[in-house]
Every structure is written in C-alpha cells, then in structure tokens.
N, C-alpha and C positions, 0 to 999 in steps of 0.2 A: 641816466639809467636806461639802460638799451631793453632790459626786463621786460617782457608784459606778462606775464604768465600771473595768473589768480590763482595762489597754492590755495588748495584746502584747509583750513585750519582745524581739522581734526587729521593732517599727516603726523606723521605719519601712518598710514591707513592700516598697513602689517608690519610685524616687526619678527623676527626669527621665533623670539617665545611663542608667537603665536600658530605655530605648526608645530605637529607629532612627528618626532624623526621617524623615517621608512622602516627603520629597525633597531631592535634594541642593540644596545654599545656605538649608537654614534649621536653628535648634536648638531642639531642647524645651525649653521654659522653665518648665512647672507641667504637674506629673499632678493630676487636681484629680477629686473626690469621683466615685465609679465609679455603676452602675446595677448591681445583683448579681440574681445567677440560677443555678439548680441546670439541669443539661443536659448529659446523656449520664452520669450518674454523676459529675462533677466539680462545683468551685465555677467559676462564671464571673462577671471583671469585665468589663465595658464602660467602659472609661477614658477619661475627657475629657483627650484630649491639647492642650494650649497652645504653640502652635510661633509663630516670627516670626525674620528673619535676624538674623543677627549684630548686636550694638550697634556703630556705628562711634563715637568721641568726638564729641561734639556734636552727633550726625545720632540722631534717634527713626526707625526702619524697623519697616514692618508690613505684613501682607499680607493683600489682598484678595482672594476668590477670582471667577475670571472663569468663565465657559460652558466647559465641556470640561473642569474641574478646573483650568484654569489658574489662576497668581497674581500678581496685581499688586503688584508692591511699591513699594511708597508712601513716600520720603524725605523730612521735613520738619526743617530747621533745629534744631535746640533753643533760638536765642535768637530764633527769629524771633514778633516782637510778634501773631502771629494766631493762636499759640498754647497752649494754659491745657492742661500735664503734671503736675497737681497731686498725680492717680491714677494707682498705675503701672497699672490696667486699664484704664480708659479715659482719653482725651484727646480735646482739641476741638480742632478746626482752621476756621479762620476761619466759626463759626459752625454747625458740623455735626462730629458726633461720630462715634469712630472706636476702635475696642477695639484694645491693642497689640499681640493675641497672637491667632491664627484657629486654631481650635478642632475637633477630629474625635473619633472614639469609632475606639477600638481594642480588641482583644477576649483577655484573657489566662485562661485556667482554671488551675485548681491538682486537685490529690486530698488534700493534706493541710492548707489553709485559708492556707498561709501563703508557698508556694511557689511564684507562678504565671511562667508562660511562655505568650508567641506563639506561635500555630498559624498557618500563614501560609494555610492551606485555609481559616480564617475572616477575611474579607477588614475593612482598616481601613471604616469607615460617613463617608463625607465629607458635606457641606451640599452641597442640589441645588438649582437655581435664584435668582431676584430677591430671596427670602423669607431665603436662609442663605446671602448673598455673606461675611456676617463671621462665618461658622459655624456649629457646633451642639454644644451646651453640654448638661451637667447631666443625661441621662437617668435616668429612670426606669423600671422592669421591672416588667410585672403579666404573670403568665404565668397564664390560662383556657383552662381542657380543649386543652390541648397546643399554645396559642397567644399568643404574648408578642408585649406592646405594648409598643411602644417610646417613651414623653412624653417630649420634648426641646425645650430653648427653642432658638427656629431666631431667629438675630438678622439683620439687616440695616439697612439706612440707611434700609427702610420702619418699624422697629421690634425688639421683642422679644414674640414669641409663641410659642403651644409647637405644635409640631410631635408628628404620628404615622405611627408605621412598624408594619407587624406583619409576623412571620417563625414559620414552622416548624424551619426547620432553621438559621437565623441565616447562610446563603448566600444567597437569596435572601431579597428583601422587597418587600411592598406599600407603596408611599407614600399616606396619604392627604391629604396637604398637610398646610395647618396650621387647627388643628380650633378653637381659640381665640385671636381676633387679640390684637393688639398693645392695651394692654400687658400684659403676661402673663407668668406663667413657674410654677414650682415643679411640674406637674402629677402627679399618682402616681392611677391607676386601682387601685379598689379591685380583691382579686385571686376575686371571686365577686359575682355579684348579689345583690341587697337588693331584695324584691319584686318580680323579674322585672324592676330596672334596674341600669345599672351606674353606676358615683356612681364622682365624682373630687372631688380635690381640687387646686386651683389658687389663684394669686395673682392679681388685678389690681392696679395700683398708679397712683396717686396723689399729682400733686406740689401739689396745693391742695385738695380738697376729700377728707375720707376718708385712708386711709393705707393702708401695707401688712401688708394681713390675709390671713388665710386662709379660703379660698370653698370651698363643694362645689356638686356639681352632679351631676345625672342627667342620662342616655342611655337612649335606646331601643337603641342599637345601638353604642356607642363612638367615632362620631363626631358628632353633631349634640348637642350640649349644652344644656341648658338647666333650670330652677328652679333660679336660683345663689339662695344663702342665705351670707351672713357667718358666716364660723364662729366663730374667733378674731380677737380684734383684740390690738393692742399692749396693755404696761399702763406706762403712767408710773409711773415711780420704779424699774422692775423692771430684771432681765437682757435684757429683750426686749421694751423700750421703743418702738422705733424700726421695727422690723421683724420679722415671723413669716411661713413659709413652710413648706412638706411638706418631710418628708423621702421616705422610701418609700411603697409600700400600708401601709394598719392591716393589724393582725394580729388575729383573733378569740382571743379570751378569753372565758370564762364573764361575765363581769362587764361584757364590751362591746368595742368597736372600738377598738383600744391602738395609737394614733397618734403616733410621735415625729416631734417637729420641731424647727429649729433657728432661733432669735429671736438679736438686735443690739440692743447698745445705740448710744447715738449717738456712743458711740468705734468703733465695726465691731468689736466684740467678739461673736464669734460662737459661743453654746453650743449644747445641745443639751434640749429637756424632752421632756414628753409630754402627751396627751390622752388622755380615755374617753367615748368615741363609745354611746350607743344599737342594740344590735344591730338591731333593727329600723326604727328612721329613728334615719340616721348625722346629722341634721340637730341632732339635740339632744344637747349637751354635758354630759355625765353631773359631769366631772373634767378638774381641771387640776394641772399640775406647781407649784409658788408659787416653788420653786429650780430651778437646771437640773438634771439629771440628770450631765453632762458638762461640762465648761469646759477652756480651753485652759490647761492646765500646764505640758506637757512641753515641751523646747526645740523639740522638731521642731515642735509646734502653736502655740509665740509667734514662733517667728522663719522667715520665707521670704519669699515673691513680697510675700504681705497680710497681715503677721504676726497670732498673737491670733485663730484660727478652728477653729471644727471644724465641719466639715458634714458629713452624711449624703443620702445619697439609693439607701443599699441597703441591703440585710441578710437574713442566715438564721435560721430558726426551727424549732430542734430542741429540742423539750418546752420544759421553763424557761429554758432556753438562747437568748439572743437575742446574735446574731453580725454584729456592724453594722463595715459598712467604709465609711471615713472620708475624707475629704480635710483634711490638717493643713497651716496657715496656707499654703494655695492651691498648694502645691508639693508634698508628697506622699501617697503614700497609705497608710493603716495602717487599725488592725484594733483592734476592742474588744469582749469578752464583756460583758453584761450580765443579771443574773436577772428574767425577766418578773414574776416575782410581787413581790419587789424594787420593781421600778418602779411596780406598780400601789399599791404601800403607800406610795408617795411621792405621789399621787394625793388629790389637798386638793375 
C-alpha cells in the first residue's frame, strides 16, 4: 500500500446538505476541493460550491449566470439528438459546451480543524463578467506579508482560464481579471519570492499537440507572467498518465520546494503525489513521487457526483505536520494528516 495519508474519521467533514443554496429554486450538488488559509486565529475554507435546479425527469437544467448575478436557466430535452450527456460535469449541446452545475466560493472557518461554520459577515465570492458566466472553480490561497491571492479557474463559453483576486480582510477584494488565458487552470502562487520574483504554477492543456503538464512561471509583480518552463509531464504506464496539475503553494523544506499534486489516469482516477523543487530556481526538478502518496479508498472518495477522486488544492503546515483538505469523488469535503518528512522519503 503506497497510501499514507491519515484520513479523518469524522470525513467526511461537509457534505452538500450542509450548505444554503445562494438562491431559492436551486440545490447543491458537490462541495468540491476548498482553497485553505489561517486568518484571524482560525482554519479558513473557501469552498467551491456546485449548485444547478432541481433534476426534472427527462429535462437536464443548468444555470448560467447573467450581468447583475442573475441566472439563466437553461432546459434541454434529455433525448433530444443535439445532445452528447456522457459527463455528468459537462455536456455539449448542439456543438458548444455547457457545465451542469455554476460554481461559487463560499467561506467557512473552524478553531478546531474539523468543525467549520458560516460567517455570514464573510460574504459568498460569485463569478463577475463575460470571463466567469459558468462560474469560478478550484481556488487556490497564497497568502504574502498580510496579503492573500486568490488563483481561480474563471470558465466561460470563451474558455477556462484562471482568474485573480487579492484581499486583506477577505470583505473586500481587488479583481485583477484574468492573469492567464484560456486554456488554463490549476494555478497555486508560490507563498514568498525566489530571487526577488514570484513563480506559480499552472496548467495549459492540450487536445493534440503536448498534453496536460504542469508549468511554472515568474512574475515581476503577480500579475503579468511569463519564462513558462514544463515542469512535469504525465508518465505512461503510471497513476498519472493522462493528466498532472497543482495542488496548493510548495512548502519550503531544507531539502527544497515539496509540491503536492494530483495526476489521472485514463479511467479519471484521481490521486494524489509529490515533487521536490530547487530552492533556488523552482525550475529544476530535484524528486518525484513513482507512487501516489494518496488514492481513493474510502467509500466517500469512490462513490459521488465523479466517483474514484481525491483533490487537493489547500492545506496547513505545522512542523512535520502537513494538514491537507480534500475534495472526495467531487461531492465532499474531508480532511487528511500527512508527515512531511514521510513524504519527502517517498521522493524517488
């Protein structure tokens, strides 16, 4: 068993019942992998909530979002022939594609890691403009000298790109739009400079030439990007053949920049490994995982929305202690300790 991860045994932590849809006539359908952050003394999620109305029989319903937070709800047939509902996330309709659930970030803290609740003073984060009509998904949290960025794939009928916000007090925020176009996603800012820049890591993707790797990139300032360099690629044969993408910021360690991510194989098996990064250029690959670190066991992580997944895209870091919160098979969310130094002796 290649496993180490110490689930919690009170996972799963949130379940859909346990959030208020944003408005009346729609249901939560998947809490799905959070952004994590320490602020004010507490553990803070930012949870990608997945809402869309009611299923009628036979009718697929989904919602668009319009100017002023309004939403379109969109009824198409289920047997009508311009339609390919293959994936319950996305579907295609007469030649242009359409996600079946519109997606927002809501904001829960706890004191004791496993307890959290709404503050309704911290308001939900909706998708703004032409860029996030089909929402905003998957954030990421890098919080520098008292300032948290906020990397989020902002989708739309132009694409999937990631999106940034940054906030002091998580009441207000700066939009910078969207800092890396289409097609893109996975993005996690490093959480301190390397050489006076700041370096991220992102995906672009690829349906014919190349495939889905993992990129870094510098910044002079956190929004204008550029020196991408291939970090990771897939490895046939492997766990994470098909697909690799970030999870959080690395974390510093003596030994280098300890990056977990989570790879696909071409069943959408989705675990979890790691990297070791160069402290001094994050561009060279010290260490890789050969196993994953994580994989989906437990019933909660093979059975839901996309059964068979475990994603990350946050986590805390106290001494060896590494405290990463999860999205299990796209519908809830739970909670898994890990030993840093553990992980880095898994490190091939």
């Amino acid at each position: 068993m290649t496993d180490i991860a110490r689930r919690f045994p009170q996972n799963p932590l949130l379940r859909p019942a346990d959030i208020v849809p944003s408005q009346p006539g729609l249901e939560v359908v998947c809490l799905l992998n959070p952004g994590v952050f320490r602020y004010q003394g507490k553990t803070w999620l930012a949870i990608r909530v997945a809402e869309r109305p009611p299923q009628l029989p036979d009718i697929i319903s989904f919602p668009i979002l319009q100017p002023g937070r309004r939403m379109l709800i969109k009824d198409i047939p289920a047997n009508d022939p311009d339609l390919i509902a293959t994936d319950p996330r996305v579907i295609t309709y007469k030649g242009s594609d359409y996600l079946t659930t519109l997606s927002h970030l809501r904001l829960l803290s706890s004191t004791d890691h496993i307890h959290f609740q709404e503050d309704p003073s911290y308001p939900p984060i909706f998708g703004e403009g032409n860029l996030e009509t089909f929402g905003i998904e998957d954030v990421r949290v890098a919080e520098i000298d008292g300032v948290y960025y906020l990397t989020y794939t902002a989708v739309s009928e132009n694409g999937v790109g990631v999106g940034l916000k940054t906030t002091r007090d998580w009441q207000r925020y700066l939009s910078h739009g969207m800092i890396i176009p289409p097609h893109n996603k996975d993005c996690a800012i490093f959480e301190e400079q390397v050489n006076g820049c700041y370096y991220a890591f992102h995906r672009p993707s690829s349906v014919a030439l190349g495939g889905n790797y993992i990129w870094l990139a510098s910044s002079p300032d956190s929004i204008h990007w550029g020196h991408h360099t291939c970090l990771i690629r897939t490895r046939p044969g492997y766990w994470d053949s098909e697909r690799v993408g970030a999870g959080a910021a690395p974390i510093r360690t003596a030994a280098g920049w300890l990056a977990i991510y989570h790879g696909a194989d071409a069943t959408h098996r989705y675990c979890l490994g790691a990297i070791l990064l160069d402290l001094q250029d994050p561009s060279k690959v010290l260490a890789r995982t050969a196993d994953p670190i994580m994989e989906p066991l437990e019933s909660y992580e093979i059975n839901g929305f996309f059964g068979k997944v475990v994603f990350t895209n946050g986590h805390i870091v106290d001494g060896d202690e590494l405290l990463i919160y999860y999205g299990a098979a796209d519908e809830y969310v739970c909670a898994a300790n890990f030993s840093i130094s553990e992980i880095l002796q898994k490190l091939q």
